[in-house]
VOGU-3710 file (C-alpha; in Angstrom, 3 decimals, decimal comma):
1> xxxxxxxxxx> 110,163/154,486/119,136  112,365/157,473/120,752  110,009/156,957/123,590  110,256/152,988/123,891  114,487/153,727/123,953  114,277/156,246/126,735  112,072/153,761/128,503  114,309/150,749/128,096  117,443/152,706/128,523  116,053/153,812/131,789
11> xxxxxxxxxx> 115,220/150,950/133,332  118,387/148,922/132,331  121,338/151,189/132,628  120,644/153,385/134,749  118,683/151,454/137,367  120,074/147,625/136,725  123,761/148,695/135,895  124,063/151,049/138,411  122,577/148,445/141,137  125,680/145,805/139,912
21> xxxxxxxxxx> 128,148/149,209/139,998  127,103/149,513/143,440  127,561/145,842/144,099  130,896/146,041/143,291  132,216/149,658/144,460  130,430/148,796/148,483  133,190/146,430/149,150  135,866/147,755/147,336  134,921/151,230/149,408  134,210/149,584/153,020
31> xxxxxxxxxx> 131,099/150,733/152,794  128,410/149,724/155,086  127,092/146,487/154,407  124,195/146,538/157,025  122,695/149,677/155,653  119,369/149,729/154,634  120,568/150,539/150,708  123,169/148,273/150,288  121,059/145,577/151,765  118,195/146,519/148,972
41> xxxxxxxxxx> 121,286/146,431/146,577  122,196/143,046/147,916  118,778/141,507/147,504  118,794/142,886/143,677  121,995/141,301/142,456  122,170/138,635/144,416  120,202/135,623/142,074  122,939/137,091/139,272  126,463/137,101/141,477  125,734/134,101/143,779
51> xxxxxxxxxx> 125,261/131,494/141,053  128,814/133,040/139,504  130,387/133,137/143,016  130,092/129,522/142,945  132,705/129,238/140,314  134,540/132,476/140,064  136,434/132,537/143,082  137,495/136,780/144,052  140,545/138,033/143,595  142,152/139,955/146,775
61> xxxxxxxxxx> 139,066/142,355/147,737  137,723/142,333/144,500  134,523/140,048/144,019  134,953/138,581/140,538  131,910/136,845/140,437  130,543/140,810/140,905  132,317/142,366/138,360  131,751/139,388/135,565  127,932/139,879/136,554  128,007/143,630/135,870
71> xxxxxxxxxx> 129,820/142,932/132,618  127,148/140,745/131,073  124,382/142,897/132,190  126,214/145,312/130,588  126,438/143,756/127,678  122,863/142,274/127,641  121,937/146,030/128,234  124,002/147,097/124,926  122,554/144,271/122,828  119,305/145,274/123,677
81> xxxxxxxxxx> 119,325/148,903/122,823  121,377/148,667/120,006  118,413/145,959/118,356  116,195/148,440/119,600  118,069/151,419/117,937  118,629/149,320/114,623  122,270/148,333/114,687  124,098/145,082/113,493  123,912/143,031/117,474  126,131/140,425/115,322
91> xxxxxxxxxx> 129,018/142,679/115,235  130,807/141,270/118,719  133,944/144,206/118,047  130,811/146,935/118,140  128,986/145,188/120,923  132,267/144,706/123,376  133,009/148,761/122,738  129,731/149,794/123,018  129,265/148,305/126,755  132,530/149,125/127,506
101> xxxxxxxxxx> 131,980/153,151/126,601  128,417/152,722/128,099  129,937/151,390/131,133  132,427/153,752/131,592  129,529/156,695/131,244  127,809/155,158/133,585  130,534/155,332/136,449  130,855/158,934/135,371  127,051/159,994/135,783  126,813/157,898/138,932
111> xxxxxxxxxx> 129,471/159,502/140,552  128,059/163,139/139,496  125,132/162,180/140,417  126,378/160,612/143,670  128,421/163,916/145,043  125,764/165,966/143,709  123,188/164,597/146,272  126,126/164,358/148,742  126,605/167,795/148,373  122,668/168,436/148,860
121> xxxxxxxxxx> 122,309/166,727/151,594  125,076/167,724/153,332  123,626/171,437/153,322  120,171/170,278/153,860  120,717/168,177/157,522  124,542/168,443/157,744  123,535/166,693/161,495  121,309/164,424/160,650  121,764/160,887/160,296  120,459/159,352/157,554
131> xxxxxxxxxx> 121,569/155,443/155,377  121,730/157,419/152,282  124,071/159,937/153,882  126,123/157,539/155,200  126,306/155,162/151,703  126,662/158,531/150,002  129,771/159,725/151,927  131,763/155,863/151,760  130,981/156,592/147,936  132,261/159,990/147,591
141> xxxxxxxxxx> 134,565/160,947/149,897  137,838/158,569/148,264  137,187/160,290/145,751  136,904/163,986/147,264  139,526/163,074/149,950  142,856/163,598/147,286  141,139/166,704/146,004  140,317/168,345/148,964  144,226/167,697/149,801  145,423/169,837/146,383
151> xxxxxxxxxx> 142,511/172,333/147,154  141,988/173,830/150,653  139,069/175,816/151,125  138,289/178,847/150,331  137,287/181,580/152,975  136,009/178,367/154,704  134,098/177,022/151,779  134,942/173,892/150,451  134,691/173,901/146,773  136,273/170,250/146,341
161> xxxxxxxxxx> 132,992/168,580/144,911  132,892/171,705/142,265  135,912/170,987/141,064  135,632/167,414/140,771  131,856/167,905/139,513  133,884/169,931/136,536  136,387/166,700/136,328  134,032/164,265/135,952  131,923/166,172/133,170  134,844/166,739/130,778
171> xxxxxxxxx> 135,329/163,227/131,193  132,196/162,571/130,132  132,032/165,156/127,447  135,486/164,279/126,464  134,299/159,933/125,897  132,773/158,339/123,024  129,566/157,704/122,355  128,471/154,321/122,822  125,909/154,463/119,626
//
């Protein structure tokens, strides 16, 4: 059953949820929207967010019909491993905390995962042009940018992602668990 979980788990939150994540955070970041990922992304989400942009108008440069999508596959997500994990799915208080603290992880691990690879990549082909580079550094760098202001490098080393790595973890360590 442990197995099945993992599985499920997986595939929903942290492939489907991070896809609508990424659907919303492109625009909000200015990211490039003729890249090769965030047209993939695009493709993915679209048959959930276009039938909602229809009647969900957005909100300044937020896409509402975006962020209500992400919230009920959130939500479906939660249902479905909490039935698979044995809790009460009846229980809406449980349900709307659950998907909210799973959420919330979720933007935590996909932005350590996110500078993580950044920071790979950026010492693997620092000159190299790649889409995943380029998605990777609209993603990261508002949030390295007001670090890397308080911290200047060291000896000519940047250590800005460390110290946000560090951030982002204690958040994580620091939140609820969904279950």
């Amino acid at each position: 059953m442990q197995a099945l979980i993992f599985i499920v788990n997986s595939l929903l939150q942290y492939l489907l949820v991070m896809a609508f994540i990424l659907r919303l955070l492109l625009p909000l970041l200015r990211a490039n929207m003729r890249n090769p990922i965030s047209q993939a992304i695009l493709r993915v989400t679209n048959p959930l967010v276009l039938p909602l942009r229809k009647v969900l108008p957005p909100v300044g440069r937020v896409d509402s019909a975006s962020v209500v999508a992400l919230l009920l596959v959130q939500l479906l997500t939660t249902v479905i491993i909490a039935a698979l994990i044995g809790f009460d799915v009846t229980n809406a208080a449980f349900l709307a905390r659950a998907a909210a603290l799973a959420l919330l992880a979720s933007v935590l691990q996909f932005y350590t995962f996110s500078i993580f690879i950044y920071v790979l990549m950026s010492w693997l082909a620092p000159q190299n042009y790649n889409p995943a580079a380029d998605l990777l550094g609209s993603i990261c760098e508002p949030l390295l940018r007001p670090v890397r202001r308080l911290i200047p490098p060291i000896a000519g080393l940047d250590l800005t992602a460390v110290f946000v790595l560090i951030g982002l973890q204690a958040l994580l360590i620091a939140l609820p668990k969904p279950f």
